[in-house]
C-alpha positions in Angstrom: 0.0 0.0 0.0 1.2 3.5 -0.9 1.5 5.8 1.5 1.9 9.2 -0.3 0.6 12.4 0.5 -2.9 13.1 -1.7 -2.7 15.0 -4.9 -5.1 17.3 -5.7 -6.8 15.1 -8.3 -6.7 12.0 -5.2 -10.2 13.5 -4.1 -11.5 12.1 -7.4 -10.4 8.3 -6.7 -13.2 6.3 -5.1 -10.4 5.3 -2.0 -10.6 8.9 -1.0 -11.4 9.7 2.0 -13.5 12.9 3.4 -10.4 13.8 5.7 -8.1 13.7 2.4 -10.3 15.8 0.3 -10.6 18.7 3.2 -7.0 18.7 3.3 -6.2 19.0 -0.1 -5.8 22.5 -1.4 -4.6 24.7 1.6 -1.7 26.0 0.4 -0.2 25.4 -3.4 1.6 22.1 -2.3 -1.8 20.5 -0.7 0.7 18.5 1.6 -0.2 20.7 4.9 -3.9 20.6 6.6 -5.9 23.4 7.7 -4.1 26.3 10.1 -4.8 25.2 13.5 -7.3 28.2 14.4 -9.4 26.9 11.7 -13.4 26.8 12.9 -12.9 28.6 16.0 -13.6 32.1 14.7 -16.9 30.7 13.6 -17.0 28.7 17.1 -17.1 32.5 18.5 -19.0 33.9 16.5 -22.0 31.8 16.9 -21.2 31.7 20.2 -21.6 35.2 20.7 -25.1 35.3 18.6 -26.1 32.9 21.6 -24.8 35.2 24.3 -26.8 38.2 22.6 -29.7 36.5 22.0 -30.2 35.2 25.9 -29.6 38.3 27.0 -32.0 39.7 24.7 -34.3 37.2 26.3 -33.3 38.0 30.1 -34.0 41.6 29.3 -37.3 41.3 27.9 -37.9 39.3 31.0 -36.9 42.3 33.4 -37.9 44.6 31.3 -41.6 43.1 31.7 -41.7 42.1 35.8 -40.7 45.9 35.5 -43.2 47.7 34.0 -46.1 45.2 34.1 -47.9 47.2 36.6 -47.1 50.4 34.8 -48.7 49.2 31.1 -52.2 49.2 32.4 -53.0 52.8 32.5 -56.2 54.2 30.0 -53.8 56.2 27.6 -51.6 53.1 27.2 -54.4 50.6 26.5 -56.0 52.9 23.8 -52.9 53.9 22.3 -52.2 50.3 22.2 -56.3 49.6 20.9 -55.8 52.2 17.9 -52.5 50.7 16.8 -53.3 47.2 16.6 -56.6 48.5 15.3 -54.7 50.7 12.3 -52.0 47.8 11.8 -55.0 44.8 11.5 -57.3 46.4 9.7 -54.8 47.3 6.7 -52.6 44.2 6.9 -55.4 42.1 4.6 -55.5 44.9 1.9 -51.7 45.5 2.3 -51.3 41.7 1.2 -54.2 42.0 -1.2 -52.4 44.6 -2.8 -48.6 43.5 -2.7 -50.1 39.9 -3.8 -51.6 41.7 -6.9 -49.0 43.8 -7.7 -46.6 40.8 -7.7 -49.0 39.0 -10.4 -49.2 41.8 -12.0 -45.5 42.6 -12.2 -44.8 38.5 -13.2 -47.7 37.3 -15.3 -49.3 40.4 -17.7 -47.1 41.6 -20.3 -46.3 45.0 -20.5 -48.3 45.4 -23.7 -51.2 45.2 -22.2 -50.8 48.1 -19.8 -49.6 50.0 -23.7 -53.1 48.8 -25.2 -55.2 49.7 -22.2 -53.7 53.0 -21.4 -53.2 55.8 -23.9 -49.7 56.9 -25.0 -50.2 60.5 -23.9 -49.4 60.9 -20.3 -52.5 63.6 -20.3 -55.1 61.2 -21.6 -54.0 58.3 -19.6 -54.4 60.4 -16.1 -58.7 60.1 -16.4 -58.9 56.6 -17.6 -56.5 55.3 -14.8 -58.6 57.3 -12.4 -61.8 56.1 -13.7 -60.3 52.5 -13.7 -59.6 53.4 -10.0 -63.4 52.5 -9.2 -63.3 48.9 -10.6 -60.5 47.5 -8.6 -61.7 46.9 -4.5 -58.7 47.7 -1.6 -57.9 50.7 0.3 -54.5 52.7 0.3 -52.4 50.4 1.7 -53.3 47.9 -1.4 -52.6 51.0 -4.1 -49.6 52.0 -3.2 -47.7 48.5 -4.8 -50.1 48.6 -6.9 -49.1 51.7 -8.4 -45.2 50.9 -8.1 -46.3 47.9 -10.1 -47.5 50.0 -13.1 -44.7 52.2 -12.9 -42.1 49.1 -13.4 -44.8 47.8 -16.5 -44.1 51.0 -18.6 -47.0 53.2 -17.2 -46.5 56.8 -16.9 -45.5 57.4 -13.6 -48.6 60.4 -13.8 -51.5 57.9 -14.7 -50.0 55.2 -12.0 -50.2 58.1 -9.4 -53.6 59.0 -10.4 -54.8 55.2 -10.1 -53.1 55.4 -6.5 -55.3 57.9 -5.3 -58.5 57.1 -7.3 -58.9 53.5 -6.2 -58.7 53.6 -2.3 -61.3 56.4 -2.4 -64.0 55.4 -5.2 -63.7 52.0 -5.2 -67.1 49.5 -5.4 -66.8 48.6 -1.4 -65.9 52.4 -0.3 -68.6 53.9 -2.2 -71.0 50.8 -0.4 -69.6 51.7 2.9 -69.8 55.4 2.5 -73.6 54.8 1.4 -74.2 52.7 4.1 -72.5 55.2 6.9 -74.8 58.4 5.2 -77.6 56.1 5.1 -80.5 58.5 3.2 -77.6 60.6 2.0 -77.5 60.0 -1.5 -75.1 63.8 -2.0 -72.7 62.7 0.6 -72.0 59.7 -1.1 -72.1 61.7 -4.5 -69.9 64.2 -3.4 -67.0 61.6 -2.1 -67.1 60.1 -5.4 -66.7 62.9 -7.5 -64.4 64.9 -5.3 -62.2 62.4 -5.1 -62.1 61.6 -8.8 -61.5 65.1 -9.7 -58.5 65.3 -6.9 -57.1 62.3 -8.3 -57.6 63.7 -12.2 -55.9 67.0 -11.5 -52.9 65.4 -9.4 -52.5 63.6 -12.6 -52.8 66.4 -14.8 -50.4 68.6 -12.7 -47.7 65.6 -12.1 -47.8 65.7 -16.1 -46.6 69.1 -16.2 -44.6 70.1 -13.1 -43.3 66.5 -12.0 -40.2 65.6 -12.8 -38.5 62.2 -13.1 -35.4 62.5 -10.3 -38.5 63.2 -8.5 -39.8 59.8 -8.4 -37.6 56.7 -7.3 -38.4 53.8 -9.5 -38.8 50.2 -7.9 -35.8 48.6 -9.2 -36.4 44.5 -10.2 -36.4 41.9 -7.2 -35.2 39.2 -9.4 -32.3 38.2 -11.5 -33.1 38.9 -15.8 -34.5 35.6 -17.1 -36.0 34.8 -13.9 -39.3 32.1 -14.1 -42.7 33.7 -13.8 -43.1 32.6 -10.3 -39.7 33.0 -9.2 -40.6 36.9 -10.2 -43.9 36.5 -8.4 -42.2 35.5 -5.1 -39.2 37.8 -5.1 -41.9 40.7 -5.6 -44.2 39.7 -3.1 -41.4 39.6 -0.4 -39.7 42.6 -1.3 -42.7 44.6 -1.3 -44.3 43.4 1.9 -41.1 43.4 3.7 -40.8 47.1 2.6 -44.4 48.3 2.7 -45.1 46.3 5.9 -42.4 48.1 8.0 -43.5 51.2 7.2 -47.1 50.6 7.9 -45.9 49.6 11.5 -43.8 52.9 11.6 -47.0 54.6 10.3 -49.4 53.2 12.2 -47.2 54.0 15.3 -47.3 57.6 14.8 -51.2 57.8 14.5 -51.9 56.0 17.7 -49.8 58.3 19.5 -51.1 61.2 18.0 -54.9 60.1 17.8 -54.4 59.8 22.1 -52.6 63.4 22.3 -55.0 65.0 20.8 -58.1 66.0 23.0 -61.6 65.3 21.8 -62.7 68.8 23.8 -60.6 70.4 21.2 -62.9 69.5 18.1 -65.8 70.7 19.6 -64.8 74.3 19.5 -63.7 74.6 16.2 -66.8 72.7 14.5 -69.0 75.4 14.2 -66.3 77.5 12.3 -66.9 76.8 8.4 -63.2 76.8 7.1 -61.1 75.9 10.3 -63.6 72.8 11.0 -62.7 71.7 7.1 -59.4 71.8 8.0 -59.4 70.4 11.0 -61.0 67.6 9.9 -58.5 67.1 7.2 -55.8 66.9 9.6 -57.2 64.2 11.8 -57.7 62.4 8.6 -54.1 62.6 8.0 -53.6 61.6 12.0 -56.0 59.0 12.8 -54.5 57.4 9.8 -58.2 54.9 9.3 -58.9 52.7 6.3 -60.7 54.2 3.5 -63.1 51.6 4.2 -64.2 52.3 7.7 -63.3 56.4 7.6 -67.1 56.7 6.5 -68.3 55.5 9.6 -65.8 57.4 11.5 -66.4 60.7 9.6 -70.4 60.2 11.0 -69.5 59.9 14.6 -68.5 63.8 14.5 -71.9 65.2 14.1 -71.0 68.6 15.4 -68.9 69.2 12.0 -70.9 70.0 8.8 -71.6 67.8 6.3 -68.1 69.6 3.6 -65.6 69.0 6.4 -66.6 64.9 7.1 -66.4 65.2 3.3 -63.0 66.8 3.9 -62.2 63.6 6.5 -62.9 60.9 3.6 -61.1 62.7 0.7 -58.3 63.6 2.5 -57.3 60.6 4.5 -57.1 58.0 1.1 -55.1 60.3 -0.1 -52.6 61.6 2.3 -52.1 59.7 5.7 -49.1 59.3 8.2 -49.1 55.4 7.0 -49.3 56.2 3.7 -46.9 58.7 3.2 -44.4 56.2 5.1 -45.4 53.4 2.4 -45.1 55.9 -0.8 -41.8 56.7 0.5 -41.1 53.0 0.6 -41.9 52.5 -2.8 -40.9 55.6 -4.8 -38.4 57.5 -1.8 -39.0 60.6 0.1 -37.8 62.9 -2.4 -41.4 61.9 -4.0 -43.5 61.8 -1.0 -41.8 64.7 0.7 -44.0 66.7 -2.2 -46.6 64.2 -3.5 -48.0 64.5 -0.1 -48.4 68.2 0.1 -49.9 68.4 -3.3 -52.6 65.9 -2.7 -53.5 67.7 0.7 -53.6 71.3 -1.3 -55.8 70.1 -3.8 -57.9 67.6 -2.3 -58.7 70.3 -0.3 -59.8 72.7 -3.2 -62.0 69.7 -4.8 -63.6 69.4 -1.4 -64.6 72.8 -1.3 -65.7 73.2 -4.7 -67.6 69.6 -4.6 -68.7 70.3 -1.2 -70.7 73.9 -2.4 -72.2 72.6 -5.1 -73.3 69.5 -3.4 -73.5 69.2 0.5 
């Protein structure tokens, strides 16, 4: 029997051993084995992960023997009521949405968004607004939705209007608001079209004032030459890992402020015809509530008039704390640093004008 060091090609023999094949290789002879440290940095290192981790454990352990007597106070419990309340109730649509936006992205060809859609950025803002009604979800499904189009070819000015149209005019918003304003055919009139126009003229004025180093496009999730449902999964998980953060970070923010803010404060302003409009938009952009439940919410403040709760459900679909965290998630806050002032401007202006003639 021969007892010669291995080769490099001895790994290849069927006599081989494991041992011999590690060895091979570690320096340009492959006569000498590994360096005698080899494994233990990766020893420590996992090691250490362990360490962390239990003491991440034993502090979550203090940290709630600590302060269990001190989380049961009112303001805690609601502000902990209103976010698991905001997060909840827009988790389904947000995973309605990002689901959708992932088929879309991985199974329809980006001629059909060219056939459907018009080639001039101007014409294409009304038909994606009106195509905004046809499509059920709230704000929180849109906003992939729209990042979807935008990566199919569509002009970023008709994706934006189909972002605002459909969480506010959509089949089962326009059945809640009817239901919420039972008797009330205007009120439900007046959200439709107030909302549509908003949406249209956002359109029109991204067309002409927006400009592209404005707007972050999504970049691919997938490697060129991907499978359809390779494409389908990569999307799906990169949105909703993206998009679902900053719902939390959104929804956050509007339980804290919807419990700092004092109801006593709303009733002095309600009888004031501007302020109370405005007013009323700002809670919509606080309270941060599904576009299909703000009808029902808008109806509980009976002191305000019937063009600021209007103000309340055109406002909030269309510029919210969670939504602005989500459209900076998907397009950057270069965008929604002046999207979001733009659609609060003139959703305001299409709520008065809707609102007089209407309401």
């Amino acid at each position: 029997m021969s007892d010669r060091t291995p080769t490099p090609s001895s790994d290849s023999t069927p006599h081989a051993s494991l041992g011999d094949s590690l060895a091979v290789g570690w320096d340009e002879r492959g006569d000498e084995l590994p360096p005698s440290d080899w494994g233990r940095r990766t020893g420590a290192r996992r090691t250490g992960t362990v360490w962390l981790f239990a003491l991440f454990i034993t502090a979550m352990a203090v940290a709630h023997a600590w302060l269990s007597d001190q989380l049961t106070s009112e303001a805690f419990l609601a502000w902990a009521t209103v976010f698991t309340a905001i997060s909840f109730q827009a988790l389904p649509f947000l995973v309605f949405g990002v689901a959708l936006s992932a088929a879309l992205t991985a199974f329809v060809p980006a001629s059909v968004y060219q056939r459907f859609f018009p080639s001039r950025p101007s014409a294409a803002v009304p038909v994606a607004g009106l195509s905004g009604a046809l499509l059920p979800g709230c704000e929180c499904a849109s906003v992939p939705i729209a990042g979807s189009l935008v990566k199919r070819g569509v002009a970023p000015a008709a994706a934006l209007t189909f972002l605002l149209a459909a969480p506010a005019i959509n089949p089962v918003v326009m059945i809640a608001t009817a239901v919420a304003f039972a008797g009330q055919p205007e009120m439900v009139l007046a959200r439709f079209g107030a909302s549509l126009l908003a949406s249209v003229v956002i359109g029109w004025i991204w067309v002409r004032f927006g400009r592209a180093d404005w707007l972050r496009l999504p970049t691919p999730t997938h490697a060129e030459g991907a499978g359809r449902w390779v494409v389908f999964r990569d999307s799906m998980l990169h949105d909703m890992m993206h998009a679902g953060g900053y719902l939390v970070v959104g929804a956050l923010a509007a339980a804290s402020l919807n419990i700092f803010v004092p109801r006593e404060w709303l009733g002095s302003v309600a009888e004031a015809p501007v302020i109370s409009v405005l007013v009323m938009a700002a809670l919509a952009i606080l309270l941060s509530i599904c576009s299909e439940a703000d009808a029902f919410v808008a109806l509980s403040f009976t002191d305000f008039s019937p063009t600021a709760k209007l103000a309340f459900m055109v406002i909030g679909p269309m510029v919210d704390l969670k939504l602005i965290a989500m459209q900076a998630a998907v397009f950057g806050w270069r965008f929604a640093v002046r999207f979001a002032p733009l659609c609060l401007v003139v959703g305001l202006l299409s709520t008065f004008v809707i609102g007089g003639l209407l309401l």
